[in-house]
N, C-alpha and C positions, 0 to 999 in steps of 0.2 A: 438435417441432411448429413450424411456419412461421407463428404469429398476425400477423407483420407483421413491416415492411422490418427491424427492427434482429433478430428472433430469425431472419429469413430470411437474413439476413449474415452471424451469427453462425453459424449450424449451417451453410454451406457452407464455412468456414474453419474447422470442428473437424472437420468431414470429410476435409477435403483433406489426403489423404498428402504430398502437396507441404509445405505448412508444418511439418508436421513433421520432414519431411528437414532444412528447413532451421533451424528449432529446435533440434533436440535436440541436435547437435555445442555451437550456441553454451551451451544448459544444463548439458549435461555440462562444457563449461571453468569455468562461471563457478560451479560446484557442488565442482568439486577444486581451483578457487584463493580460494573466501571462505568455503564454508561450514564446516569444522572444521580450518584452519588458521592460522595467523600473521597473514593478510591479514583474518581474521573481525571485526576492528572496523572496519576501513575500511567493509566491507558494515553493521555495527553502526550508523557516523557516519553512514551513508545512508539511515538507516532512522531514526534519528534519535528512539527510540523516548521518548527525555525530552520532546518537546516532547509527547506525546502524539496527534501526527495525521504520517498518514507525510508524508515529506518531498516525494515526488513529484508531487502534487498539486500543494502550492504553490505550484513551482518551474514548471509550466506555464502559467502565469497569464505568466510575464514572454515567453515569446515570443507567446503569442497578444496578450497587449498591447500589447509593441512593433511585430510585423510590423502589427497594427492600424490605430496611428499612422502606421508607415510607409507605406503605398497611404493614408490619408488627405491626408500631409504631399503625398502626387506627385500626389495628385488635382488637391488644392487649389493645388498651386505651376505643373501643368502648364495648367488650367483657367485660371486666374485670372494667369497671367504671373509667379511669384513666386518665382524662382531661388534666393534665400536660403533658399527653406525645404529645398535639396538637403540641404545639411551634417545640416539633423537629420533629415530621414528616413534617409540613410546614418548616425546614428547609433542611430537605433533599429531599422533594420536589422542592428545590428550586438550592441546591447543583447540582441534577438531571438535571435541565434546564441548568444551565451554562455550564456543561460538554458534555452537548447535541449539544450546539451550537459552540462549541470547537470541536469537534467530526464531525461533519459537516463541518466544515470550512477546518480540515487539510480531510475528505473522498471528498471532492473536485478537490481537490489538487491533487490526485492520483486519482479519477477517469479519471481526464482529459486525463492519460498516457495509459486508458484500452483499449483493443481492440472490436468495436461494440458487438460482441455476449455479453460479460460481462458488456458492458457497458449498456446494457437495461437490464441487471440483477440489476445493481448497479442503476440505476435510479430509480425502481421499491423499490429497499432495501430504497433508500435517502426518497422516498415519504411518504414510510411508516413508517417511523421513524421520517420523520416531524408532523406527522400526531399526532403520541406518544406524538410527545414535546407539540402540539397545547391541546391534553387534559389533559396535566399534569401543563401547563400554565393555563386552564380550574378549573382544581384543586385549584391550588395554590390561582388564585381571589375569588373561592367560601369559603377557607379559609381565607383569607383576610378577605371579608365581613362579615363573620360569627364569627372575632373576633379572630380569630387561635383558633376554637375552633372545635373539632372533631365532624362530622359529618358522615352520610351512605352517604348521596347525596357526596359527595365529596368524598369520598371511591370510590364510584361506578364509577365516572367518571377515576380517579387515575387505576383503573382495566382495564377500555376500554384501556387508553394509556398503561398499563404496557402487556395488550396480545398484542399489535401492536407494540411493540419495541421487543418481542420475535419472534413474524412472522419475522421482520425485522431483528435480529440477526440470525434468523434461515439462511435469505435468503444473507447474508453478511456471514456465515461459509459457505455455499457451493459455495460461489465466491471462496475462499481459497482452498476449501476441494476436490470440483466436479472441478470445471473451472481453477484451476492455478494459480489465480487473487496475485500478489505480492509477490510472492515464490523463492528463489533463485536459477536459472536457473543454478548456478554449485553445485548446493549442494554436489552433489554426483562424482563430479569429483576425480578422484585419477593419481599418475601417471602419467608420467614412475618414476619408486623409482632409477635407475640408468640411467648413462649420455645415450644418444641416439640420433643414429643421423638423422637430421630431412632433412636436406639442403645443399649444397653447399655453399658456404661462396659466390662466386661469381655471384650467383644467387638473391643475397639479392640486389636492390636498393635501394642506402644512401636516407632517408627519404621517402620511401617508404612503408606501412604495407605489408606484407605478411601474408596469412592464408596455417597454415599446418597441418598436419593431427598426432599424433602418439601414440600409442596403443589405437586409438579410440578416443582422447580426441583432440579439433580444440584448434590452441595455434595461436596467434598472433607476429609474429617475427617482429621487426622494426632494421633499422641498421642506429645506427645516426654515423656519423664521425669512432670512432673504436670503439665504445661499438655497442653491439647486444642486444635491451631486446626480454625478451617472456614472455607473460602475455594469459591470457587466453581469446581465440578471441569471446566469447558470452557472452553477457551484461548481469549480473548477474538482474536486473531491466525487462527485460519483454523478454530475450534471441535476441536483436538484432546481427548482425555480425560487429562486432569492426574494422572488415580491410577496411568495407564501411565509419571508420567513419573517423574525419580530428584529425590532431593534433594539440595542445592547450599547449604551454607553458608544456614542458615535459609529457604533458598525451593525452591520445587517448579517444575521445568526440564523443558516439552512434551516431548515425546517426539517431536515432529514437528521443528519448526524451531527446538528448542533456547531458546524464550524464558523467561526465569527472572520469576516470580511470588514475590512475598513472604507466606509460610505467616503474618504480623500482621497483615497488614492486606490483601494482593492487589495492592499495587500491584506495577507492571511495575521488574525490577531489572535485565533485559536482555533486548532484541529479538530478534526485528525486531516484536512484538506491542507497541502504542501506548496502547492501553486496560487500565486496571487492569481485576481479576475482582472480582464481590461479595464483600462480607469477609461474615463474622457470630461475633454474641457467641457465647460457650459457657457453657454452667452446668450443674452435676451434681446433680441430684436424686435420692436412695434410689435410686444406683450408676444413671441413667438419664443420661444423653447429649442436652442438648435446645439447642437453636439459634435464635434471630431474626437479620434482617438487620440490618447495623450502619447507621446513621444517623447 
């Protein structure tokens, strides 16, 4: 459905066989060189899943910031006669490119994790934002050459790239906003607030997941020796099911994009998933299996 300009953008660029030509060669490389080999922390370090919120977000803030400043600095300096303010819009021009390629680097990293529909949304976003970087790098030589010295002609190019990092921002919020793209898949989880019971004690197999069901929310039971954990059975990282995935030195490991979850508590022990899962107590009542959420 086409309700308006951003779902009518979007659904012309998940159609198009074109982006996906030109996608999928670059997913396939960057899927045999980060994601189950030697190079898999670099994509790890980019993901950055300790801070708890992906990295590539943040990292966009500094070139829409600096190119910002910069067409302010040329506004202001060409307007108003003020040649000293060259040096620092060439260097927030230049702030702008590094952040750009930082930015790039770790929206890689996490595109590789998306699923096709967004993934020719996010290729379209990457193109168009390189595209930005290549005229603000544009920029940046014409002030070189000129001395760092304030110019239209370098203005005007500095403009091209700052409306193409805006379409591209534009089409990078409605990955998030319209499409779901990296959102915490229990956000809204609550509950049960009292113990409840889920299972049979003798229903549980030693080292085996179980997925169960209770006041609506899927919870992942596991019973190692005589502890029982329960953690919440959908992968906070793109909602895979945690009972398909294996276990990994005390934590239960997607089956999707490999993020390792801690069976004590839920927290995140390795990405590219940023959000812990809900934890919950356990207790055993006359051989019955019963759960509250942890607080």
């Amino acid at each position: 459905m086409n309700r308006d300009i951003t779902e009518a953008a979007e659904q012309t660029i998940i159609k198009s066989d074109l982006v996906k030509k030109i996608s999928a060669p670059v997913d396939s490389i960057l899927n045999r060189s980060f994601q189950t080999t030697p190079l898999r922390p670099i994509k790890l370090l980019l993901n950055v899943s300790w801070l708890g919120h992906p990295l590539h977000p943040l990292l966009t803030d500094i070139p829409v910031g600096a190119w910002t400043l910069a067409i302010l600095f040329d506004l202001l300096g060409l307007l108003c006669h003020l040649p000293q303010l060259g040096i620092a819009s060439s260097i927030a021009v230049a702030v702008g490119i590094a952040g750009a390629l930082g930015a790039a680097a770790a929206g890689l990293m996490d595109w590789m994790d998306i699923d096709p529909a967004e993934k020719s949304v996010g290729a379209v976003h990457g193109i168009i934002n390189t595209g930005a970087t290549l005229f603000f790098v544009g920029s940046l030589l014409m002030r070189w050459r000129d001395g760092w010295t304030l110019t239209w002609a370098s203005l005007g190019v500095a403009i091209i790239g700052y409306l193409l990092v805006s379409a591209g921002a534009y089409l990078g919020g409605g990955m998030v906003f319209h499409l779901g793209v990296m959102i915490n898949r229990n956000a809204y989880r609550s509950g049960p607030s009292d113990f409840k019971t889920v299972i049979a004690e003798k229903d549980l197999i030693d080292g085996q997941p179980k997925r169960v069901e209770v006041d609506g929310q899927p919870i992942l039971l596991l019973k190692s020796a005589s502890t029982i954990y329960a953690i919440g059975a959908v992968c906070s990282h793109y909602g895979a099911p945690l009972e398909e995935g294996k276990l990994v030195d005390g934590t239960i490991q997607c089956p999707w994009h490999l993020s390792r979850f801690s069976l004590r508590d839920g927290s995140v022990k390795e990405g590219p998933a940023c959000a812990a899962v809900p934890c919950y107590d356990v207790q055993t009542v006359s051989g019955q299996v019963q759960v509250k959420m942890r607080v």
